[in-house]
Backbone as CSV, one residue per row, in Angstrom:
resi,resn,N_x,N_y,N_z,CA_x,CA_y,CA_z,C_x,C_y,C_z
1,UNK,-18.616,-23.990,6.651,-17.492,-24.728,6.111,-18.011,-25.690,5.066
2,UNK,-17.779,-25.722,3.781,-17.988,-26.672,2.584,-17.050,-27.431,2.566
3,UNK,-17.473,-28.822,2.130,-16.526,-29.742,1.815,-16.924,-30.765,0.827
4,UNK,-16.124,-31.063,0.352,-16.515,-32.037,-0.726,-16.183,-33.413,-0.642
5,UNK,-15.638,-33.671,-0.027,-15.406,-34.789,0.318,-15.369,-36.152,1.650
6,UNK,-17.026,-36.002,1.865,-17.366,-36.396,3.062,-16.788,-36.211,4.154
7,UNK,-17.907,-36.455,5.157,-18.154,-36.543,6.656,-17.075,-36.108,7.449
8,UNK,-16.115,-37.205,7.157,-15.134,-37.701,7.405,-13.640,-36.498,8.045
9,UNK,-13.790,-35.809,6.690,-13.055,-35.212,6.096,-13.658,-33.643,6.868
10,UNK,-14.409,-33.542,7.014,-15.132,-32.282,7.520,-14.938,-32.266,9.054
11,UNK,-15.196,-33.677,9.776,-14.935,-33.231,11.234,-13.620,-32.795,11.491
12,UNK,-12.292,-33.509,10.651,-10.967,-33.422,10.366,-10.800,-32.037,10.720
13,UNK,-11.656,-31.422,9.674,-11.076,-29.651,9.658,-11.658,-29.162,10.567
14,UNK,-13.089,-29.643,11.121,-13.793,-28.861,12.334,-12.587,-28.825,13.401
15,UNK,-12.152,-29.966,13.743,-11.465,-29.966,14.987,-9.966,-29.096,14.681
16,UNK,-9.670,-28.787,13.665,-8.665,-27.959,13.282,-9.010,-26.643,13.392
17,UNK,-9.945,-26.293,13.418,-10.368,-24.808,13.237,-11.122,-24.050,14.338
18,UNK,-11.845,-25.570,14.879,-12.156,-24.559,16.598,-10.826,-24.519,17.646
19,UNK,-10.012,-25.377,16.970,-8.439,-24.427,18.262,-8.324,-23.173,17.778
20,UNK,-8.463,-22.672,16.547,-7.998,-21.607,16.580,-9.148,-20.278,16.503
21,UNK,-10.360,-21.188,16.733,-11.459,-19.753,16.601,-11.981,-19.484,18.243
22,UNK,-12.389,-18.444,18.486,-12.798,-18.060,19.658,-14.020,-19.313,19.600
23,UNK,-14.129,-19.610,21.235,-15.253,-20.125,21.688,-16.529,-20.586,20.925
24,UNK,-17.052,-18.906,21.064,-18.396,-18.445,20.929,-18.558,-18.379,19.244
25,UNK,-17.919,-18.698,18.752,-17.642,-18.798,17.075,-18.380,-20.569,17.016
26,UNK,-19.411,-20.109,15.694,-20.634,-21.463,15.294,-19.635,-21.599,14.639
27,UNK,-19.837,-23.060,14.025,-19.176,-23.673,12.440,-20.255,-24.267,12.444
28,UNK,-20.584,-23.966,11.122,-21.876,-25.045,10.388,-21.186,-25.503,9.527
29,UNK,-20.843,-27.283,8.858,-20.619,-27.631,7.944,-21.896,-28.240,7.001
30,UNK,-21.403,-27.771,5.670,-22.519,-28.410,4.649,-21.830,-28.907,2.966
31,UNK,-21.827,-29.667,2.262,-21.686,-29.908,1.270,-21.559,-29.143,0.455
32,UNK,-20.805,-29.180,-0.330,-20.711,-28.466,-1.857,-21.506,-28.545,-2.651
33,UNK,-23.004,-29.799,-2.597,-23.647,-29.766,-3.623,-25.251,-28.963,-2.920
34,UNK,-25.055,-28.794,-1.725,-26.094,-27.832,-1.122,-25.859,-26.358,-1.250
35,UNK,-24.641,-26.297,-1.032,-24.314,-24.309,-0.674,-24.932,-23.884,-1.971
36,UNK,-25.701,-22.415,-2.024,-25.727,-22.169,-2.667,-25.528,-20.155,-2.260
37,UNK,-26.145,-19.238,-3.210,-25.451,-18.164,-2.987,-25.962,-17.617,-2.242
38,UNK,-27.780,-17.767,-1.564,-28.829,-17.458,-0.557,-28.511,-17.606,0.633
39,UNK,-27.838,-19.128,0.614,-27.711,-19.797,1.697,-26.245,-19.126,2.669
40,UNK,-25.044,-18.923,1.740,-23.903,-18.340,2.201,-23.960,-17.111,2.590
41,UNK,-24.781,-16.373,2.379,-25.110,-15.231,2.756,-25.396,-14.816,3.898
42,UNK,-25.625,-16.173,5.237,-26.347,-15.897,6.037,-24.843,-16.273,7.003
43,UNK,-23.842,-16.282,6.871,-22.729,-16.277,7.475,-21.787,-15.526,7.553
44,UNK,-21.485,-15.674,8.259,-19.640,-14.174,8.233,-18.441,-14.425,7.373
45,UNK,-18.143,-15.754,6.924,-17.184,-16.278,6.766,-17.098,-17.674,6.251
46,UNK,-16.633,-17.810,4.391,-16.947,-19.332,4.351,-15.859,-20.050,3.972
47,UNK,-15.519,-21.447,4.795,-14.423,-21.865,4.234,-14.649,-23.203,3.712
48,UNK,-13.925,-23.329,2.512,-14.090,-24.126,1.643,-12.905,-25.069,1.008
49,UNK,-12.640,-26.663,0.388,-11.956,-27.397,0.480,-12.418,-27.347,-1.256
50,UNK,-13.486,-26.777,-1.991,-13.638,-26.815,-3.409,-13.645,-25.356,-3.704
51,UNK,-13.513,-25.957,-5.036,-13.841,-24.326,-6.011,-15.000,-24.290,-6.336
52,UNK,-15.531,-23.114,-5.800,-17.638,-22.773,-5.914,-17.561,-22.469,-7.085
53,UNK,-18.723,-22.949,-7.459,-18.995,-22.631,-9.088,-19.724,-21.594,-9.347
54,UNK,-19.919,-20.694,-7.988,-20.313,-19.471,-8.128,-19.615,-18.178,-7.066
55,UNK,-19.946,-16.673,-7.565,-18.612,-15.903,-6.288,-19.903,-15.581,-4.993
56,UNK,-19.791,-16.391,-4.146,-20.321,-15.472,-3.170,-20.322,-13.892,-2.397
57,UNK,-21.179,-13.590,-2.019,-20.879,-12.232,-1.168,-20.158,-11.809,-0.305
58,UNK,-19.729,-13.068,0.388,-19.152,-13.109,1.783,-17.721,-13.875,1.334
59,UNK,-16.959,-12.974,2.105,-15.304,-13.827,2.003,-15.269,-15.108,1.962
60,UNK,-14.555,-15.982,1.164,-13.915,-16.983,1.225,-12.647,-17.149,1.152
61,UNK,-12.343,-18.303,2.274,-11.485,-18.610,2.312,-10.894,-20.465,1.539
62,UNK,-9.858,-20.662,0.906,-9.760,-22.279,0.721,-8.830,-22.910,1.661
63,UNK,-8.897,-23.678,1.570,-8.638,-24.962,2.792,-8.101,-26.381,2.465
64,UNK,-6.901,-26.902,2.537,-6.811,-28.135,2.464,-7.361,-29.296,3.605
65,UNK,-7.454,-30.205,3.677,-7.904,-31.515,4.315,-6.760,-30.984,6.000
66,UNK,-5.519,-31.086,5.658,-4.376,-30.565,6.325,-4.022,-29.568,6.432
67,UNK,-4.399,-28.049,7.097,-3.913,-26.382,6.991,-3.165,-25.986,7.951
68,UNK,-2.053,-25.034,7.669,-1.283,-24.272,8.315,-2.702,-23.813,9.584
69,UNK,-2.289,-23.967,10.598,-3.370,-22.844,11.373,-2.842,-21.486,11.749
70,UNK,-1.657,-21.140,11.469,-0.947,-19.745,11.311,-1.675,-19.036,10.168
71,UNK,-1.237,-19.562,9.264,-1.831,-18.873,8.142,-3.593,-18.726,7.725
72,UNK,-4.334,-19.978,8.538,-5.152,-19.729,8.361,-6.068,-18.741,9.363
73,UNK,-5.299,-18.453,10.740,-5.795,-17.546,11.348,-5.793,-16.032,11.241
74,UNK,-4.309,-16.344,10.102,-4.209,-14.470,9.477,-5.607,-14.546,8.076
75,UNK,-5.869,-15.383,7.639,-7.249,-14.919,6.961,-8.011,-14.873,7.013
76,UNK,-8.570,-15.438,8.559,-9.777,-15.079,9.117,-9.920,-13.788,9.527
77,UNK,-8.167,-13.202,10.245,-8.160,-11.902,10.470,-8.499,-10.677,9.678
78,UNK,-7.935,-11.632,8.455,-7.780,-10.486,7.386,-9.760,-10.432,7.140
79,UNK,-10.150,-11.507,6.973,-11.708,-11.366,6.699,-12.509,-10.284,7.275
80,UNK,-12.104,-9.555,8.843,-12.604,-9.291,9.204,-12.828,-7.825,8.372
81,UNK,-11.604,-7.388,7.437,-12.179,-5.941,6.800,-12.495,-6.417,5.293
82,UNK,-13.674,-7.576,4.936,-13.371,-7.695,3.502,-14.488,-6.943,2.675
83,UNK,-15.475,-6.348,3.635,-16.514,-5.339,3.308,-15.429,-3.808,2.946
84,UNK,-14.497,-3.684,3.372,-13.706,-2.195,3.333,-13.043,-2.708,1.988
85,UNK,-12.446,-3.626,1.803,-11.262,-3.435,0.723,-11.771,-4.468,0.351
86,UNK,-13.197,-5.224,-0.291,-13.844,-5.711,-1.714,-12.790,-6.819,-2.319
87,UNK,-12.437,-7.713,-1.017,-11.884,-8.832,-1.393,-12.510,-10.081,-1.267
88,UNK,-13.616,-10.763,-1.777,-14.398,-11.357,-1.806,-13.965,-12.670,-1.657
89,UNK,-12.661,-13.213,-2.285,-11.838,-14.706,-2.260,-10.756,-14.172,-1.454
90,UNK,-10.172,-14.647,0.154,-8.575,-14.343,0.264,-7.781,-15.363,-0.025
91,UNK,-6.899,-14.313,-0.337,-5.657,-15.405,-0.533,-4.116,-15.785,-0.001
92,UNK,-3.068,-16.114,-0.094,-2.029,-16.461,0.571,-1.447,-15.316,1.159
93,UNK,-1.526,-14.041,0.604,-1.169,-12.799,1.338,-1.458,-12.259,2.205
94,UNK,-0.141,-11.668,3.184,-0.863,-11.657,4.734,-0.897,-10.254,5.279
95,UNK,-0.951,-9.512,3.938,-1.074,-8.138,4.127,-2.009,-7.949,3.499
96,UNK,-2.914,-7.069,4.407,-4.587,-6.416,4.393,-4.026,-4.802,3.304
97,UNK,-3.366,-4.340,3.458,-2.296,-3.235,2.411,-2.977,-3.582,1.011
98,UNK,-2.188,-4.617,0.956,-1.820,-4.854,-0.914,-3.596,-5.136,-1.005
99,UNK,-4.591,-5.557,-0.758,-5.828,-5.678,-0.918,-6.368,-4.319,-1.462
100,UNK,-5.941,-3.329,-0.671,-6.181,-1.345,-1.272,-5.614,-1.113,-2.166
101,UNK,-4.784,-1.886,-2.936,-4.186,-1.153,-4.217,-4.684,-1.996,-5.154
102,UNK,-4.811,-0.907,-6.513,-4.497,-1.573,-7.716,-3.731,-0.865,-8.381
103,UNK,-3.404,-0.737,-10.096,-2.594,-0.827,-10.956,-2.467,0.826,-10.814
104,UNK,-4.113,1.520,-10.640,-4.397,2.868,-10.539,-3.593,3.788,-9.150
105,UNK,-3.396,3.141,-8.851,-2.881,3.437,-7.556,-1.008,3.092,-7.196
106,UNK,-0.651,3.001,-7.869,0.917,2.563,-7.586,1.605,3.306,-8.534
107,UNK,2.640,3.936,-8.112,3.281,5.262,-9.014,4.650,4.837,-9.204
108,UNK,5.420,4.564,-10.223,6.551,4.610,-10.302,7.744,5.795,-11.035
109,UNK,8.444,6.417,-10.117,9.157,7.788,-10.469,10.835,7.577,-11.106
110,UNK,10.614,8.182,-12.171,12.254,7.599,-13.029,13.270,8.645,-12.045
111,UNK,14.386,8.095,-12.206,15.550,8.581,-11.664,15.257,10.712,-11.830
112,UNK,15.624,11.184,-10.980,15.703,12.702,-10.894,14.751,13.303,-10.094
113,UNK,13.717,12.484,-9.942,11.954,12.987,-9.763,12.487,13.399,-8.477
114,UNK,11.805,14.802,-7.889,11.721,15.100,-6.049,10.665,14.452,-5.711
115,UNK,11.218,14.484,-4.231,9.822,13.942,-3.294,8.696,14.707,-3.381
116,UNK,8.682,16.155,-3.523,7.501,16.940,-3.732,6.851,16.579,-5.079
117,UNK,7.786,16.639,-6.092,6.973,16.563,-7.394,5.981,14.808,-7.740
118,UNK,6.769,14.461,-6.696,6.274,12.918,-6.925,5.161,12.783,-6.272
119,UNK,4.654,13.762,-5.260,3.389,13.676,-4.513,2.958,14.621,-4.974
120,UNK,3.138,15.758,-5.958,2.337,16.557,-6.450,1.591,15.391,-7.515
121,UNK,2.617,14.741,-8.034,1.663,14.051,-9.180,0.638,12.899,-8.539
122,UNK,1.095,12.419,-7.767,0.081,10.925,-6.997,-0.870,11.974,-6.401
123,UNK,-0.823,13.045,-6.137,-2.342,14.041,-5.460,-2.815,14.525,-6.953
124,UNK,-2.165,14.884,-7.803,-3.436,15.026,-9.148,-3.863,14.106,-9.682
125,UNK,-2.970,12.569,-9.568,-4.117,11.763,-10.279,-5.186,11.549,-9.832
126,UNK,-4.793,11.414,-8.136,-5.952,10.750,-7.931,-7.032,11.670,-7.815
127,UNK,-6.751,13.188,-7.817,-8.057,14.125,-7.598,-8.384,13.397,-8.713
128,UNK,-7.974,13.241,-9.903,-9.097,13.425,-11.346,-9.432,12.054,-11.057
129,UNK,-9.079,11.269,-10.711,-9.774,9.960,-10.809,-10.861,9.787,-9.662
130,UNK,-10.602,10.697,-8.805,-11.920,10.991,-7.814,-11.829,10.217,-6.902
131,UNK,-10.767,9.601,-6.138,-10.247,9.179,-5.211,-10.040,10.428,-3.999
132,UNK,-9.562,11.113,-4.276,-9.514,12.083,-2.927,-10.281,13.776,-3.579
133,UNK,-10.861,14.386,-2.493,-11.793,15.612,-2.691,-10.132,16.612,-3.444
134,UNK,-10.928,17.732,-3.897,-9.578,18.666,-4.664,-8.734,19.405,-3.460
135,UNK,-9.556,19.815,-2.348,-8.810,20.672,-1.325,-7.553,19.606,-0.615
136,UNK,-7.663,18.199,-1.059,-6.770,17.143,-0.147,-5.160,17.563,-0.135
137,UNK,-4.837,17.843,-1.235,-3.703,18.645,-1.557,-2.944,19.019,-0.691
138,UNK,-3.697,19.852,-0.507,-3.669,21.602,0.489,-3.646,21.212,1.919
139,UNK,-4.240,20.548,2.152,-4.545,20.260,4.063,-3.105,18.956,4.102
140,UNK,-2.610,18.593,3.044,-1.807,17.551,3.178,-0.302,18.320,3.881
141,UNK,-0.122,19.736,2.765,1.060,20.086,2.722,0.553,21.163,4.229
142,UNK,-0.533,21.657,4.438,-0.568,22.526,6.046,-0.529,21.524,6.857
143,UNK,-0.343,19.884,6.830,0.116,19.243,7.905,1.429,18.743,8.051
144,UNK,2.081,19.067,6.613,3.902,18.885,6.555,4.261,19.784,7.301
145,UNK,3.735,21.557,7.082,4.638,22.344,7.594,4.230,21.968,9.389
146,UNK,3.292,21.371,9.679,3.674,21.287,11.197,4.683,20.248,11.748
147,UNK,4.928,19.357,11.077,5.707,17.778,11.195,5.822,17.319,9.729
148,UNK,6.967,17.064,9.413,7.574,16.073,8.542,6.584,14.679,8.677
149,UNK,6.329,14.016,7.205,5.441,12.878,7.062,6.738,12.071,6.877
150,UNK,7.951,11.764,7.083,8.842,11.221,6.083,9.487,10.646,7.854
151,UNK,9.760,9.344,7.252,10.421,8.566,8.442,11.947,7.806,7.698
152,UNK,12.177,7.077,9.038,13.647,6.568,8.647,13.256,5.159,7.654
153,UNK,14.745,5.119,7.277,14.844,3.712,5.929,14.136,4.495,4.789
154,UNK,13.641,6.093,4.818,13.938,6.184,3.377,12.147,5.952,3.123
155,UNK,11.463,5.717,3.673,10.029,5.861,3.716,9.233,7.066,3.956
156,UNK,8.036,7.540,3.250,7.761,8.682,3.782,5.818,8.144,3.940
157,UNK,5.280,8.231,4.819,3.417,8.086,4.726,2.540,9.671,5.352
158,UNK,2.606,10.366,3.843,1.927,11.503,3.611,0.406,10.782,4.194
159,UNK,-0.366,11.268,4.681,-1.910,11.447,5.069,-2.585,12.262,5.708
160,UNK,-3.947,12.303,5.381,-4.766,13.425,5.946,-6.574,12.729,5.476
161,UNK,-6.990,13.756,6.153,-8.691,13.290,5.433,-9.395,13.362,4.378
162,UNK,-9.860,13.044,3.815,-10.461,12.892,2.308,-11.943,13.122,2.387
163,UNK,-12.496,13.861,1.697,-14.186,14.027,1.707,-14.275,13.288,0.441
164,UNK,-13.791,13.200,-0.609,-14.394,12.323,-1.698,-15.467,11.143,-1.346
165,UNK,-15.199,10.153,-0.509,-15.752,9.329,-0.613,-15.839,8.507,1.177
166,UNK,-16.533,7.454,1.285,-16.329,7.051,2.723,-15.683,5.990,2.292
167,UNK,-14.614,5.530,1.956,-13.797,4.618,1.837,-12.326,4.873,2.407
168,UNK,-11.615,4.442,2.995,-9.752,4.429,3.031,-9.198,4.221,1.960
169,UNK,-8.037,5.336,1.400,-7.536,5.568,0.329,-6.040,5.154,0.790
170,UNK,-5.200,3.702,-0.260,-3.959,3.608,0.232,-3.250,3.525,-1.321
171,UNK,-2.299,4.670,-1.650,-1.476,4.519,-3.188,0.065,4.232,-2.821
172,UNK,1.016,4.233,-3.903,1.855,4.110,-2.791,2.739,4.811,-4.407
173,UNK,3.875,5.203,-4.239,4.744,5.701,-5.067,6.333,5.349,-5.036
174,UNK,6.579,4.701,-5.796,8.280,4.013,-5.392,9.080,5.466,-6.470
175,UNK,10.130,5.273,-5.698,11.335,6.808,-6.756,12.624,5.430,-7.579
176,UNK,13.000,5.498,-8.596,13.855,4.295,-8.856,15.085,5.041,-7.677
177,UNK,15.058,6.473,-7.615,16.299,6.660,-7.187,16.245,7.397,-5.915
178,UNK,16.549,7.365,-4.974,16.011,8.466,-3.487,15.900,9.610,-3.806
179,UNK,14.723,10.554,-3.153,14.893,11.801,-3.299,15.555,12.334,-2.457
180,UNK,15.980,13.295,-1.845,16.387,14.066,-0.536,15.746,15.111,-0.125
181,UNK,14.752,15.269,1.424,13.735,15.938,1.500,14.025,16.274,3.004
182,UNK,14.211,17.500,3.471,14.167,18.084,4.615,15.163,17.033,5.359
183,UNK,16.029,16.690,4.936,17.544,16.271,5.877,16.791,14.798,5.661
184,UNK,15.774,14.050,5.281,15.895,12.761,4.718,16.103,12.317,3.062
185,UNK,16.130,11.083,3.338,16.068,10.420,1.912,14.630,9.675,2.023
186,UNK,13.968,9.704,0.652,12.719,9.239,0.299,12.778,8.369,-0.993
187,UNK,12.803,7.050,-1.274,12.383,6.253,-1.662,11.321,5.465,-2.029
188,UNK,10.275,5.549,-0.877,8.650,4.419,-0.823,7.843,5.370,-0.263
189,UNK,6.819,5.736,-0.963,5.840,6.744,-0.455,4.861,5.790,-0.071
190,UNK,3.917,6.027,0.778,2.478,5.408,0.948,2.140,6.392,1.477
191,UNK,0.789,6.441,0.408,-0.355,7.922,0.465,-1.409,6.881,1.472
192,UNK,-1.935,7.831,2.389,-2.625,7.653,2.695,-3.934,8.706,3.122
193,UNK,-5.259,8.163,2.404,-6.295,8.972,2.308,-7.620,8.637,3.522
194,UNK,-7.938,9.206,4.544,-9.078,8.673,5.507,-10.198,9.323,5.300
195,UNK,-11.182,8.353,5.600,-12.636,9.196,4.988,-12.915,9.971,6.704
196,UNK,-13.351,11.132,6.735,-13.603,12.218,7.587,-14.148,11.106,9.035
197,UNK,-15.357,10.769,8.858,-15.850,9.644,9.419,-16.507,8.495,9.290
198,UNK,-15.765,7.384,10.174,-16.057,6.164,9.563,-15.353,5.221,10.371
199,UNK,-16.645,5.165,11.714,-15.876,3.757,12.800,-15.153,2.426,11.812
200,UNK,-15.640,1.879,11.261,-15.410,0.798,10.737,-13.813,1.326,10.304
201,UNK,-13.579,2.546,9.251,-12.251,2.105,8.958,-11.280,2.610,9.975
202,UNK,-11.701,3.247,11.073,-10.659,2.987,11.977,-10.308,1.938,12.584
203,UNK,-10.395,1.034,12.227,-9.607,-0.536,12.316,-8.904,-0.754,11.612
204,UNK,-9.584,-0.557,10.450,-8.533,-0.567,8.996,-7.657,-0.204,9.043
205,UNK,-7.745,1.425,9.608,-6.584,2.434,9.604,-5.621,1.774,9.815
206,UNK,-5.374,1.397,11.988,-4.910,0.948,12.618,-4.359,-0.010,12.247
207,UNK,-4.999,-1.485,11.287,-4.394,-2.548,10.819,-3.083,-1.953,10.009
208,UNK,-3.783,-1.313,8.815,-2.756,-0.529,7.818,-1.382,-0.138,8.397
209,UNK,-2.141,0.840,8.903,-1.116,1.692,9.457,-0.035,0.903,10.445
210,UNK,-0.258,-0.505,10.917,0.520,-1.679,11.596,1.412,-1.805,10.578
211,UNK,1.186,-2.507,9.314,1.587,-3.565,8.296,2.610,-2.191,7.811
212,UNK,1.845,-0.670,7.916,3.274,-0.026,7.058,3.975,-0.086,7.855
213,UNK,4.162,0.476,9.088,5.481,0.580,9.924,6.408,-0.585,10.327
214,UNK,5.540,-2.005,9.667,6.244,-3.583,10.273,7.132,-3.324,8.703
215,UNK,6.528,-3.099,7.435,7.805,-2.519,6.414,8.406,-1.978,6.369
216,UNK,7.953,-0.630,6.994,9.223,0.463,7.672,10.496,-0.030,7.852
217,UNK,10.396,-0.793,9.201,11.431,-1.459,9.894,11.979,-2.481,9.426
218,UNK,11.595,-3.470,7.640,12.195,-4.079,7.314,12.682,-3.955,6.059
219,UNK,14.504,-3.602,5.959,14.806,-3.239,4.989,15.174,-4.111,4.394
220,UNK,15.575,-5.338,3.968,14.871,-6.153,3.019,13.809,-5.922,2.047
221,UNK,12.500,-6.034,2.985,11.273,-5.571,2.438,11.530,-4.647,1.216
222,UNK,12.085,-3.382,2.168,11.961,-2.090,1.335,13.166,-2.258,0.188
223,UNK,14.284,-2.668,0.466,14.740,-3.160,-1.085,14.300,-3.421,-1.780
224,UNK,13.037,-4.654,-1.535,12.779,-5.387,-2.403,11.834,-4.539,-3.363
225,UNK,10.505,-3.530,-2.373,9.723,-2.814,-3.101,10.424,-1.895,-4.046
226,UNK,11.787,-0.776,-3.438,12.274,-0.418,-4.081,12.861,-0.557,-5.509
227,UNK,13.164,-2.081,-5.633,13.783,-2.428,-6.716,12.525,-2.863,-7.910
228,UNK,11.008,-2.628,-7.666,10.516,-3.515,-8.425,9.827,-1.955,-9.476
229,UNK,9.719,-2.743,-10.749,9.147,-1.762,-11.917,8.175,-1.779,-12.313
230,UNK,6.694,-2.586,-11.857,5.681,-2.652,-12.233,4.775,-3.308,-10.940
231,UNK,3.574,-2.786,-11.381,2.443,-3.269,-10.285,2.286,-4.739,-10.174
232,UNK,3.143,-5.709,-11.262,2.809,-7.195,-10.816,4.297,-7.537,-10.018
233,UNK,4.962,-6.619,-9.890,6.486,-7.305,-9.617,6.272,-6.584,-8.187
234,UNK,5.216,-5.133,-8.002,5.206,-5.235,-6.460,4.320,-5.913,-5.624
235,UNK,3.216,-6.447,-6.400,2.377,-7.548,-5.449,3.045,-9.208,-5.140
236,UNK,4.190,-9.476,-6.217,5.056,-10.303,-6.003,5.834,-10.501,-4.313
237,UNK,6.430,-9.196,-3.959,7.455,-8.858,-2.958,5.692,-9.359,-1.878
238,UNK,5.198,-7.839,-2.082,4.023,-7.954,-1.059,3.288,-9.379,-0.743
239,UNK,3.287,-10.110,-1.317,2.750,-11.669,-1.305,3.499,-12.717,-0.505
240,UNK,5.241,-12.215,-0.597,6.089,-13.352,0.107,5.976,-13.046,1.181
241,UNK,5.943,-14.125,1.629,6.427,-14.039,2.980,7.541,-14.355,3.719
């Protein structure tokens, strides 16, 4: 824990932060004019009351004198996958989701588009961009014909395994207008890509795969994604809380 502003001010947050950390959880506090990038390295987790004048390796988190301990216990949570999804600073968002996407990854389909053609295209970009192996396609649609990927409110989460790479693959594809697909309506796609094997992201999965179905069930939410036209207007929705 860094702080910049004495002693004082540091036990303040200690005693704020061991209610909400397990037991067996150290806190070392040290100054802002000691930390340096050697030194942070040798921790799981750093939280901080300044802005480092350098990016460490290890998650950070910031901190006022006074913190929500709700919110700050969802970013310790969230810390725990910040080696999977290469979020090095967290921030006010309490979805581990929006951390897997970027600009490359979010598809928006003009009025007419089908649900098939709209996942034919989110499976060729990302083959060429080398996000998922070329056969992903193929094993996607021999796991439709056993079960429908497409759920209620108009959501559908296509997935299967990916050899490309050992990482978790999450894109997501909004339609401006519903498609109609095997007696549903489809609106919000989320692709989802799993690396063959890989203990670690089966947590991830599991987290993920939490946060989509808690959107599933909130149609609000899904209005809101629905209605938005660009990758900064859907990390907007994804951010509120």
């Amino acid at each position: 824990m860094i702080c910049g502003t004495g002693r004082v001010t540091a036990r303040l947050i200690s005693v704020q932060v061991k209610k909400i950390v397990d037991s067996q959880v150290q806190i070392k506090t040290m100054s802002d004019s000691v930390a340096t990038p050697e030194i942070l390295e040798n921790y799981d987790v750093i939280l901080s009351t300044v802005e480092l004048p350098f990016k460490p390796v290890k998650p950070v988190i910031r901190i006022r004198e006074i913190f929500d301990e709700k919110e700050l216990k969802q970013k310790l949570e969230k810390a725990r996958y910040w080696d999977q999804v290469d979020i090095p600073v967290l921030d006010d968002n309490q979805y581990i989701m929006s951390s897997l996407l970027d600009e490359n990854k979010v598809f928006f389909f003009e009025k007419g588009r089908s649900y098939t053609d709209a996942l034919d295209e989110m499976i060729e970009i990302l083959t060429d961009e080398g996000y998922i192996d070329e056969g992903f396609g193929e094993r996607l649609y021999e796991r439709e014909e056993k079960g429908t990927m497409v759920f209620d409110n108009g959501v559908a989460i296509p997935h299967g395994i990916q050899t490309a790479n050992d990482r978790m693959l999450l894109a997501m594809g909004i339609l401006e207008e519903p498609a109609k697909y095997k007696g549903h309506e489809v609106r919000i796609i989320f692709f989802m890509a799993l690396p063959e094997q890989s203990d670690a992201d089966d947590m991830l999965m599991i987290r993920v795969y939490d946060e989509l179905l808690e959107i599933a069930r909130n149609t609000d939410m899904l209005d809101a994604i629905a209605r938005t036209q660009n990758y900064q207007e859907l990390l907007r929705v994804l951010y509120k809380k």
